[in-house]
N, C-alpha and C positions, 0 to 999 in steps of 0.2 A: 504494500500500500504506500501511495508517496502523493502528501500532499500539496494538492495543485501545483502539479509538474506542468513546465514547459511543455509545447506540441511537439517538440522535436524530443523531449528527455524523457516521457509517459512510456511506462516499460509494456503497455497493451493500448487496447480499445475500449478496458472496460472503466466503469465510474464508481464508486460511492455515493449516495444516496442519504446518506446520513439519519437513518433512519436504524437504532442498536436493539439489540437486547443482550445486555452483558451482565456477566457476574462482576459481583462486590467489587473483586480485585481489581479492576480497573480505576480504583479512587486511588487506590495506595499508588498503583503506577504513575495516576496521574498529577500525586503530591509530589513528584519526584522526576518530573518528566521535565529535560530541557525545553527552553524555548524553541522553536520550527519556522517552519516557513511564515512569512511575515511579520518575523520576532513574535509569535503566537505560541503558548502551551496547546499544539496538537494534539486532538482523540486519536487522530488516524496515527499518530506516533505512537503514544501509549496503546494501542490496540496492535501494532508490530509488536510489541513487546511483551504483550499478551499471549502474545506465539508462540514466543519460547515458553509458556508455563503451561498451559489449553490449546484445547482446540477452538478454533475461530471460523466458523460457517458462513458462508453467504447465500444470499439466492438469487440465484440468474433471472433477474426483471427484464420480459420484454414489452415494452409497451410507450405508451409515448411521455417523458420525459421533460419536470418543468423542475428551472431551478427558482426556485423561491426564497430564496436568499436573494436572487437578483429584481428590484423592483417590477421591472417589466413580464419577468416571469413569474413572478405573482399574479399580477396582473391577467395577465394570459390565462394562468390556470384558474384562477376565481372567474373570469368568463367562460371557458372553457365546460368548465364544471359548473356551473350557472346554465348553461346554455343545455346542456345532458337530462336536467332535474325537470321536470313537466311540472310540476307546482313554479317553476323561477321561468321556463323559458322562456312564456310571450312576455314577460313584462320585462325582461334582462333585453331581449331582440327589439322590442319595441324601444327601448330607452338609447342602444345602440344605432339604430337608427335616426330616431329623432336628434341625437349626437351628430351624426354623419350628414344631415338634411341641414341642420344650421349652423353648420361652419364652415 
C-alpha cells in the first residue's frame, strides 16, 4: 500500500477506498507511526505495518468510483445517488435543470 503515489511511482492499478475494519492494534501502530506522505500520520502506513503482525484483507470493488474527499466528487456522488433514489429523483432533476435553464 503507498500513499498517494505519483502516476509514474503506483506499484499497480489498484486504489484504496478508505473504507476499514481493523483490529485494536492498529491504534498502538498508529501512536507510533512516523509522519508520511504530506508530512501526515498515514492509516495506509500503519496498516503496512499491520502486515507484518495479521492478516490484512481487501475486496476487489468493481463499480463506479467517487472520491469524496474531493469536493466535486462529493458532489457528483450526492447527485449521482440522489438521482438513483425514486423518492429524490424528480425533485433533484427538476432542480438541476431549473439550475441549467437560468444561467
Amino acid at each position: 500500500m503507498v500513499e498517494k503515489p505519483a502516476v509514474e511511482k503506483a506499484p499497480s492499478q489498484l486504489a484504496v477506498l478508505g473504507r476499514y475494519v481493523l483490529t485494536p492494534e492498529i491504534f498502538e501502530l498508529l501512536e507510533t507511526q512516523g509522519k508520511g506522505a504530506g508530512g501526515e500520520i498515514q492509516l495506509t502506513d500503519a496498516i503496512k505495518r499491520l502486515l507484518d503482525r495479521q492478516a490484512v484483507y481487501a475486496y476487489d470493488f468493481e463499480g463506479k468510483r467517487y472520491d469524496v474527499g474531493d469536493k466535486f466528487g462529493f458532489i457528483k456522488a450526492t447527485i449521482d445517488f440522489s438521482l438513483d433514489r425514486e423518492d429524490l429523483h424528480d425533485q433533484v432533476s427538476k432542480h438541476i435543470q431549473d439550475i441549467v435553464n437560468n444561467k
